[in-house]
C-alpha positions as CSV (number, residue, x, y, z in Angstrom):
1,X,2.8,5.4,-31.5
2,X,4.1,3.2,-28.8
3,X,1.9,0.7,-26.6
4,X,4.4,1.8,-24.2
5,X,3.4,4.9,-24.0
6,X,-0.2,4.1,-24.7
7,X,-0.7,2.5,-21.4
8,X,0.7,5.4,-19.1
9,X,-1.2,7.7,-21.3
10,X,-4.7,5.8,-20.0
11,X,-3.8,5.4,-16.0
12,X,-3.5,9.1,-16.3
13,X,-6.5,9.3,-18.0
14,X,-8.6,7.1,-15.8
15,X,-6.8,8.2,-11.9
16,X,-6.1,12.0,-12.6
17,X,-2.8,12.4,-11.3
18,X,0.9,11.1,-11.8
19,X,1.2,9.6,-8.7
20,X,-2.2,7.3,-9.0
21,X,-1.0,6.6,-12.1
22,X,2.5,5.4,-11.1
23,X,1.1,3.4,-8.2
24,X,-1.2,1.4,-10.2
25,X,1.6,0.8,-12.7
26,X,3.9,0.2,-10.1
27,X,6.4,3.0,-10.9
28,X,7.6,6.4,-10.1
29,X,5.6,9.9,-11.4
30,X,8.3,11.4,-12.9
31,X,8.7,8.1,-15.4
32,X,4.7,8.4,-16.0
33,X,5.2,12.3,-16.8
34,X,8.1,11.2,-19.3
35,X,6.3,8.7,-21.4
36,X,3.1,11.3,-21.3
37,X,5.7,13.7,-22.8
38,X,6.7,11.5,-25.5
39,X,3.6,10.9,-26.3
40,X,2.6,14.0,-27.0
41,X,5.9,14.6,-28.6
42,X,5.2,11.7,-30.8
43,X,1.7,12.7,-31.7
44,X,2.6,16.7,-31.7
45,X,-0.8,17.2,-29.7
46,X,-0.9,18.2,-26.0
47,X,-3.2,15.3,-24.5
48,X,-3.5,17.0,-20.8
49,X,-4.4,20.0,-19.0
50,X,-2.0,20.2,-15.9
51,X,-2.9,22.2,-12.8
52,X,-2.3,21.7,-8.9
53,X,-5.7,19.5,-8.9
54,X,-3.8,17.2,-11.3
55,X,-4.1,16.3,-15.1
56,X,-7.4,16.4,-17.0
57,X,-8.0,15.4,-20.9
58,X,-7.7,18.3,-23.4
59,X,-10.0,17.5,-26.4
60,X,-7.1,16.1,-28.1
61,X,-6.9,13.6,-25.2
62,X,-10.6,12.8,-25.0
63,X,-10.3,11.8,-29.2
64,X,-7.5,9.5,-28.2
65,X,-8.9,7.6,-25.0
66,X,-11.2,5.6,-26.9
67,X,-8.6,4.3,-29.5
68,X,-5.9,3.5,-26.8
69,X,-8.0,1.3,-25.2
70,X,-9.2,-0.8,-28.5
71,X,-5.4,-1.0,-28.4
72,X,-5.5,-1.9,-25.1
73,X,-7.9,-4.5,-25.4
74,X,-6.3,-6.0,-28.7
75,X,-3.0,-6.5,-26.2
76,X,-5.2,-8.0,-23.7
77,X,-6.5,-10.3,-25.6
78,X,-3.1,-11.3,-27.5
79,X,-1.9,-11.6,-23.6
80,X,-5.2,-14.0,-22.9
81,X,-4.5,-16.3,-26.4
82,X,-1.0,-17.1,-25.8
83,X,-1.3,-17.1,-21.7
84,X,-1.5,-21.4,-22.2
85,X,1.5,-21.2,-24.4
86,X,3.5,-19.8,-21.2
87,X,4.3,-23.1,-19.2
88,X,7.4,-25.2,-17.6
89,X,10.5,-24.3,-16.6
90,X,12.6,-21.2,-16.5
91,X,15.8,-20.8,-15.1
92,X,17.0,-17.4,-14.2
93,X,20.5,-16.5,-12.9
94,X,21.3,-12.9,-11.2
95,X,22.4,-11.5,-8.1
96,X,20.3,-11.9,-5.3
97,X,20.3,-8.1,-4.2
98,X,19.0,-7.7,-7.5
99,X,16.4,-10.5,-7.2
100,X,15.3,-9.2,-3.9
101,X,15.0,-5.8,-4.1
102,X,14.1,-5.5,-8.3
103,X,12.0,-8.6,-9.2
104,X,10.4,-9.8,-6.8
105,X,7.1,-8.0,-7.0
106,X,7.1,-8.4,-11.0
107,X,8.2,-12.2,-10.6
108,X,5.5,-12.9,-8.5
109,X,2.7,-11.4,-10.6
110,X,4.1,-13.3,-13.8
111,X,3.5,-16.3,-11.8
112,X,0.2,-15.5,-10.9
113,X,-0.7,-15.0,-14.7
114,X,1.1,-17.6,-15.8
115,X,0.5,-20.8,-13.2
116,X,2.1,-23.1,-15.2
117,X,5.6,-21.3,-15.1
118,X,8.4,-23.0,-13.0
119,X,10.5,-20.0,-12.0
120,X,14.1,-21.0,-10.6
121,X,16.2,-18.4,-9.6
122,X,19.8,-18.6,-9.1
123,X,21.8,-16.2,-7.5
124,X,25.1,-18.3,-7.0
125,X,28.0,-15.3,-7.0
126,X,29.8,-17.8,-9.4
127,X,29.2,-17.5,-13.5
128,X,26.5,-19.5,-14.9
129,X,26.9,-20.9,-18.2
130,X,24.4,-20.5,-20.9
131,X,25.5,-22.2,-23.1
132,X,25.5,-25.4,-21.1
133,X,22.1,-25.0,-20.2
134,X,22.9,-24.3,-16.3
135,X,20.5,-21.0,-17.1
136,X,18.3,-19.7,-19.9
137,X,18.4,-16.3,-19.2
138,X,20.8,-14.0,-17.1
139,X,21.5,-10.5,-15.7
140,X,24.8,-9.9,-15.5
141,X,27.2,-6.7,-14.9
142,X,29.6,-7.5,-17.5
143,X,28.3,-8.0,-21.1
144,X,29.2,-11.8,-22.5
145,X,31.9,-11.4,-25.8
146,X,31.7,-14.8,-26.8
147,X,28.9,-17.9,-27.7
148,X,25.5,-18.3,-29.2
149,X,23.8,-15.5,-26.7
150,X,21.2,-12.8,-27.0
151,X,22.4,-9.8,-25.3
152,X,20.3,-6.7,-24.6
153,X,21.7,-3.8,-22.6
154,X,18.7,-2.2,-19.8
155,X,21.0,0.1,-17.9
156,X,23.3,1.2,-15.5
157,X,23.6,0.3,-11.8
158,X,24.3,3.7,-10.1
159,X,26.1,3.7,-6.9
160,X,26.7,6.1,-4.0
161,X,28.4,5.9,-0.8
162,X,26.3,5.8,2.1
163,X,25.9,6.4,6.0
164,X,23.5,5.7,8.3
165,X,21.2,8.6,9.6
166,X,22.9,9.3,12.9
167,X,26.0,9.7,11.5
168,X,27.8,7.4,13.5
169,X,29.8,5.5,10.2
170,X,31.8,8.0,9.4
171,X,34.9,6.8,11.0
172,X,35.7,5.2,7.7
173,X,34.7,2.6,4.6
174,X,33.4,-0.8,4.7
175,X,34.7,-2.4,1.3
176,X,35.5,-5.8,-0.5
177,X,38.1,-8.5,0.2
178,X,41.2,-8.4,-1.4
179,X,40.3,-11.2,-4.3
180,X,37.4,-8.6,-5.2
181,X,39.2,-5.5,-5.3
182,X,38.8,-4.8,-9.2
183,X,34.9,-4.2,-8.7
184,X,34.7,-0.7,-9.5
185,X,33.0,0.2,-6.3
186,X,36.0,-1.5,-4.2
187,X,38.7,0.4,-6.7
188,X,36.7,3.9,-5.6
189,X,37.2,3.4,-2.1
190,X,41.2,2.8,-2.6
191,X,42.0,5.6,-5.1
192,X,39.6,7.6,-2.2
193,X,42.2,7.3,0.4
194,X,39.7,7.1,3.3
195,X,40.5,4.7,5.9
196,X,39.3,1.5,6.0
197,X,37.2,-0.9,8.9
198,X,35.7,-3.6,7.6
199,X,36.3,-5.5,4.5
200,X,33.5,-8.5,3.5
201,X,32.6,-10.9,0.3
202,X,28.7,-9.7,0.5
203,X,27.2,-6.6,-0.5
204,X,24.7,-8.0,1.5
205,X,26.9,-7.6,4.6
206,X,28.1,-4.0,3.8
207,X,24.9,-3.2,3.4
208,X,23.5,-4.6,6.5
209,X,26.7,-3.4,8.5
210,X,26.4,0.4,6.8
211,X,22.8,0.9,8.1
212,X,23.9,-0.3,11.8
213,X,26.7,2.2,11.7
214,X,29.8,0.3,11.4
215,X,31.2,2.5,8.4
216,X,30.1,4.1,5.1
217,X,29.3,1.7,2.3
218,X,29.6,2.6,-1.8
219,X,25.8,0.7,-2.5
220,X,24.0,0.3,-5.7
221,X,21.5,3.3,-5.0
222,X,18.6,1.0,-5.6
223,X,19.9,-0.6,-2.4
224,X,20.8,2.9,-0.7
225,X,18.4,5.0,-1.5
226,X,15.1,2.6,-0.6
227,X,16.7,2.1,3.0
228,X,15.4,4.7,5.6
229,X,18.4,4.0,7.9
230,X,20.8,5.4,5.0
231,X,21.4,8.8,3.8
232,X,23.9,9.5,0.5
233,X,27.1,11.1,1.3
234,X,28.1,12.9,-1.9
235,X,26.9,12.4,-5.3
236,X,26.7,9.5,-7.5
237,X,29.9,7.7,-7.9
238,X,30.0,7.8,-11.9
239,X,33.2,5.6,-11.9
240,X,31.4,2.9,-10.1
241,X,28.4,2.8,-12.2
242,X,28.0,-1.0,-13.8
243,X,26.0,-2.2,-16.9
244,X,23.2,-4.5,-16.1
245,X,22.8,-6.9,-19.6
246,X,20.1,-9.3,-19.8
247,X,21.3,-12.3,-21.6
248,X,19.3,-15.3,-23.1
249,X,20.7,-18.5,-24.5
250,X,20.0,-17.7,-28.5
251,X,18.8,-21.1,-29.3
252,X,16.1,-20.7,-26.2
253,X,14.7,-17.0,-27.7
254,X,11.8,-18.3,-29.6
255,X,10.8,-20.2,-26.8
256,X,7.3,-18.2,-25.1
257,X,8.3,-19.5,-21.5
258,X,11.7,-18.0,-22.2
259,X,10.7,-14.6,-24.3
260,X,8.0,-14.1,-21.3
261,X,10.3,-14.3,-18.5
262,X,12.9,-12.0,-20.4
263,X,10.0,-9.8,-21.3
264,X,9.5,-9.2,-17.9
265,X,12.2,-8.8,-16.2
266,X,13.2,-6.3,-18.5
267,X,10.2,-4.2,-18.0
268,X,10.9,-4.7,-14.2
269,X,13.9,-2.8,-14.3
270,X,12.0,-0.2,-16.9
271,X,9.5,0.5,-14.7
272,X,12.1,1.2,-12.3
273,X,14.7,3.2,-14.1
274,X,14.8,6.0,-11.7
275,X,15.9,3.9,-8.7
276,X,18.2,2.0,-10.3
277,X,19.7,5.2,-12.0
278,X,20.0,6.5,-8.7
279,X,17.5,9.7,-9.1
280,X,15.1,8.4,-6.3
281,X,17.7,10.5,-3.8
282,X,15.3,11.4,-0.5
């Protein structure tokens, strides 16, 4: 039985529905309604009743509410007895579309447990070195082959080409300079065919310049998809899909400051699997 699991298991329980559920744990329904799943899967009992009004506890359910939260409260109080342990510097490298628009919210609630921490983010588009202490921990696209690192895969970026609503970007592609044109998004667009208007150095800018309707941009559909002035055109782009590893400087993994951070921002993009998978499609 999985704390993981445990914890979706008792916002149900205590808010009725999958979508109180997955807005006090700061996620989407359909991620709540597959770790209730495996849970039950896990257990072989069926823990909810489901209906229109939402979910209510089968008996089965009711018998485990009191032992998830002694569970809960043990984790609470591991959480409370290590919380002074969690103190000084961090240094954190990743993009800054990914900083911005993944861990912000998560980031900020860490530091609000944990006062003591000293966050540093860097989001140079240059590669920070590890090993040379320029960052302890690191989300990159491309997984490290060499030095002392502690590399942990959370996903895949999905990405999609894009419009904005009124349609007026469909004279052709925004894309990336010429020095960037092995990204896989970039390679897309060529082998496409479709003319192109714009090229820029800053997914930022395409971004920016796709919603205004200059041209159709191939986005990371966490980017895409949680912008009301954008609407997909097509499917996921499987081709363009990146890995996203977290990286941590081996001889810094013991450390609690270091563990917490990665800790988090792992459970960040969790937590947010469907949007970065690009199944949040309005």
């Amino acid at each position: 039985m999985d704390w993981g699991d445990l914890k979706f298991f008792l916002a149900v329980a205590r808010d009725g529905t999958l979508s109180a559920a997955a807005e006090r744990l700061r996620t989407t329904p359909s991620r709540v309604s597959r770790h209730i799943e495996a849970l039950e899967q896990a257990i072989g009992q069926v823990l909810f009743r489901r209906s229109l009004d939402g979910y209510r506890l089968t008996d089965e359910g009711r018998a485990l509410l009191p032992r998830a939260e002694v569970v809960e409260g043990a984790v609470q109080a591991l959480g409370a007895a290590t919380s002074s342990e969690v103190a000084g510097r961090v240094r954190l490298a990743t993009t800054e579309n990914i900083a911005t628009h993944l861990l912000v919210g998560s980031l900020r609630d860490l530091q609000d447990r944990h006062p003591d921490l000293q966050l540093e983010l860097l989001t140079s588009s240059a590669a920070i070195d590890l090993i040379s202490a320029e960052a302890d921990i690191a989300l990159r696209l491309v997984r490290p082959r060499a030095g002392n690192l502690s590399v942990r895969l959370l996903g895949r970026i999905a990405f999609a080409a894009y419009q904005d609503v009124t349609g007026a970007g469909q004279r052709g592609f925004i894309t990336w300079m010429p020095e960037m044109a092995d990204l896989p998004a970039a390679r897309w667009v060529e082998r496409s065919g479709a003319p192109v208007v714009m090229k820029a150095s800053s997914l930022s800018v395409q971004h920016e310049m796709a919603a205004q309707g200059f041209g159709r941009a191939v986005l990371p559909c966490f980017l895409g998809d949680s912008d009301p002035r954008l609407v997909r055109v097509g499917e996921v782009i499987r081709e363009a899909a990146q890995e996203l590893w977290l990286v941590t400087n081996r001889d810094l993994a013991g450390s609690a400051r270091v563990r917490c951070v990665a800790n988090t921002v792992a459970a960040a993009i969790e937590t947010q699997r469907d949007l970065v998978e690009g199944r949040n499609c309005r």
